[in-house]
C-alpha positions as CSV (number, residue, x, y, z in Angstrom):
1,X,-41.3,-3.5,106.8
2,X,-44.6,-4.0,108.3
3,X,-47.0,-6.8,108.6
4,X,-50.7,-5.7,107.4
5,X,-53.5,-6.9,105.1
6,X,-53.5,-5.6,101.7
7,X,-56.5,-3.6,100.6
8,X,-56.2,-4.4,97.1
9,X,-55.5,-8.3,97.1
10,X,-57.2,-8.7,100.7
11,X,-54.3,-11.3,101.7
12,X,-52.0,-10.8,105.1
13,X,-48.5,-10.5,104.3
14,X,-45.4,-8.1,104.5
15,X,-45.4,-4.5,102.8
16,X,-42.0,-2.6,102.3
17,X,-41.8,1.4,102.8
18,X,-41.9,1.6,99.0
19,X,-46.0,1.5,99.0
20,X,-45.9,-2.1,97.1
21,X,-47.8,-5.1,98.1
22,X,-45.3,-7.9,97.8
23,X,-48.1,-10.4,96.4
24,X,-49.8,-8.0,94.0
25,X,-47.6,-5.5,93.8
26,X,-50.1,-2.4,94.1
27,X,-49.7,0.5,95.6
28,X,-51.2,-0.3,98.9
29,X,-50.0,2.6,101.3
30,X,-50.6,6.0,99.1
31,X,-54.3,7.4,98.4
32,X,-52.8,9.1,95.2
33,X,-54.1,7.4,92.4
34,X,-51.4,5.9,89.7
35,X,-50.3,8.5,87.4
36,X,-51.0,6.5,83.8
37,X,-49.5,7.2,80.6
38,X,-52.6,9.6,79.9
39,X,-51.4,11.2,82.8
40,X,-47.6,11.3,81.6
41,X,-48.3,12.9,78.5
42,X,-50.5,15.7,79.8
43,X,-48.2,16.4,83.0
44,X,-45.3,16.9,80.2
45,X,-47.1,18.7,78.0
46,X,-48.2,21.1,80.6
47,X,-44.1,21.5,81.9
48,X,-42.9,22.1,78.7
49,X,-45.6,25.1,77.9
50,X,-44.8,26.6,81.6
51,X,-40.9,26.1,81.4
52,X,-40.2,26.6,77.7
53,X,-43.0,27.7,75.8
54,X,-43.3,25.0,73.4
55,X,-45.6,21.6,73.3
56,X,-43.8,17.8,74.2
57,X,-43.6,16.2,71.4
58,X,-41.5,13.0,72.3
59,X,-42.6,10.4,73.4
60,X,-43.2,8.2,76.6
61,X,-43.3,4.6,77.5
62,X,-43.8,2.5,80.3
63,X,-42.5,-0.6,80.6
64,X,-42.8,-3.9,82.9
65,X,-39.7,-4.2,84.0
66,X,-38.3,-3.9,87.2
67,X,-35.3,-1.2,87.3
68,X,-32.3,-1.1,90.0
69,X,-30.3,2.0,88.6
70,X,-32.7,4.4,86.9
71,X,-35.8,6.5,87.7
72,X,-36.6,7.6,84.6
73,X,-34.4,7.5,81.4
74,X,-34.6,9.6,78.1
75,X,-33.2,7.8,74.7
76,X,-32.2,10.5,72.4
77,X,-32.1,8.5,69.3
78,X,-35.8,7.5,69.8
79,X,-36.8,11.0,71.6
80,X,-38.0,8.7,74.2
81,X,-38.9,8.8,78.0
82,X,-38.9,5.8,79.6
83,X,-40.3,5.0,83.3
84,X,-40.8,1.7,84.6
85,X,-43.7,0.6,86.3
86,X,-42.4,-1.0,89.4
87,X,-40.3,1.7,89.8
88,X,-43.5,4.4,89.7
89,X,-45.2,2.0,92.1
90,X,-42.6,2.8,94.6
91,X,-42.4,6.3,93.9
92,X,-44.9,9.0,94.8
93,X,-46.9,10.9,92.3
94,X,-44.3,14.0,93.0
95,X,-41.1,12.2,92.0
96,X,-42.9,10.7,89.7
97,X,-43.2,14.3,88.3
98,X,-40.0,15.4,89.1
99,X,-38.4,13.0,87.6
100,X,-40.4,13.6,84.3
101,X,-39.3,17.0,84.2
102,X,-35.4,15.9,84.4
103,X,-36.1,14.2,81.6
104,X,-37.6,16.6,79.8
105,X,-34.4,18.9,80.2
106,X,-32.8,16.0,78.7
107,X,-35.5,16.3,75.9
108,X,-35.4,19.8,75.7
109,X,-31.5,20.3,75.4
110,X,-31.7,17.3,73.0
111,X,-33.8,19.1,70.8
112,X,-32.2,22.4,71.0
113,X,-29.0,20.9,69.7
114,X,-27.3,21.8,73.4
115,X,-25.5,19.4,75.6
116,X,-28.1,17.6,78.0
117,X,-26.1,14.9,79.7
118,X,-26.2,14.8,83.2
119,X,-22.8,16.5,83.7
120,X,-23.3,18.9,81.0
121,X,-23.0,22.3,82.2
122,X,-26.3,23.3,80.3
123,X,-28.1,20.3,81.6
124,X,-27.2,21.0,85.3
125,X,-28.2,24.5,85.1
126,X,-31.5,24.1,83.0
127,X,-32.4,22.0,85.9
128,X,-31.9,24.4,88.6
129,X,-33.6,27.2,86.6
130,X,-36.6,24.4,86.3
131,X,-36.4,23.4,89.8
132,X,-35.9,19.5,89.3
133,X,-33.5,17.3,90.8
134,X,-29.9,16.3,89.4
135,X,-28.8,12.9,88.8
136,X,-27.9,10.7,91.6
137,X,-24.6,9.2,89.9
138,X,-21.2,10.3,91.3
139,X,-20.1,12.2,88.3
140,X,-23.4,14.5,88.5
141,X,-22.8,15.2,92.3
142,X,-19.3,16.2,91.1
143,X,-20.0,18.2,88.1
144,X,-23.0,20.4,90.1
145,X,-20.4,20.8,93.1
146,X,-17.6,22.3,90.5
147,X,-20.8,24.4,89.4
148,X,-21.5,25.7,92.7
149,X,-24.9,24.3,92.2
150,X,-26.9,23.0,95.3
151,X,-27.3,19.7,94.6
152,X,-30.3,17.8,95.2
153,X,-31.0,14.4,94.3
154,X,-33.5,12.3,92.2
């Protein structure tokens, strides 16, 4: 923690190593701008035509609600990639992005008919072909060790 003025809300207080501004809670630390949902759609877009040839045509929602467990989240039954927007604010714009391509494997497998949980064996290797991180739940650790996949963390 650190004590510094805010650039954005021009009022002294205490930011935490997760870029936020306690009082107004903008990024205050990062010269990357905030990826929007513009942003979201086009960055997936452009993964899915580089990794699999075809166009993303889920969906993708923020919402404003602060998240202790996930990163990201995809909801098969709506097709759905959820991020939250605290969350984002404390991320930078490359997890951000790495995180949107886990769940696009997710998206991806989903659509394929294959098995794309995290513990899935398709899942876990899809994203080491891709290059994105795994999970950080125990049971994913676990099911890329039995794998013999490196395992690296969202």
């Amino acid at each position: 923690m650190s004590n510094s003025k805010c650039k954005n809300c021009n009022r002294k207080n205490v930011m935490n190593n997760k870029l936020l501004c306690h009082l107004c809670e903008k990024r205050v630390q990062s010269e990357e701008p905030e990826l929007r949902l513009s942003d979201l759609y086009e960055k997936a877009n452009e993964l899915c035509m580089k990794h699999w040839e075809v166009e993303f045509k889920g969906k993708i929602e923020i919402v404003n609600r602060p998240w202790r467990a996930y990163l990201g989240m995809y909801i098969p039954s709506k097709q759905l990639i959820r991020f939250s927007r605290y969350r984002n604010l404390e991320r930078s714009n490359e997890q951000i992005i790495n995180t949107l391509l886990h769940e696009l494997v997710h998206w991806r497998l989903h659509q394929q008919k294959l098995p794309y949980r995290d513990t899935d064996t398709e899942f876990i290797l899809e994203c080491q072909r891709v290059g994105c991180s795994l999970s950080g739940t125990k049971v994913a650790q676990k099911a890329a060790q039995r794998l013999h996949v490196e395992y690296q963390s969202l």
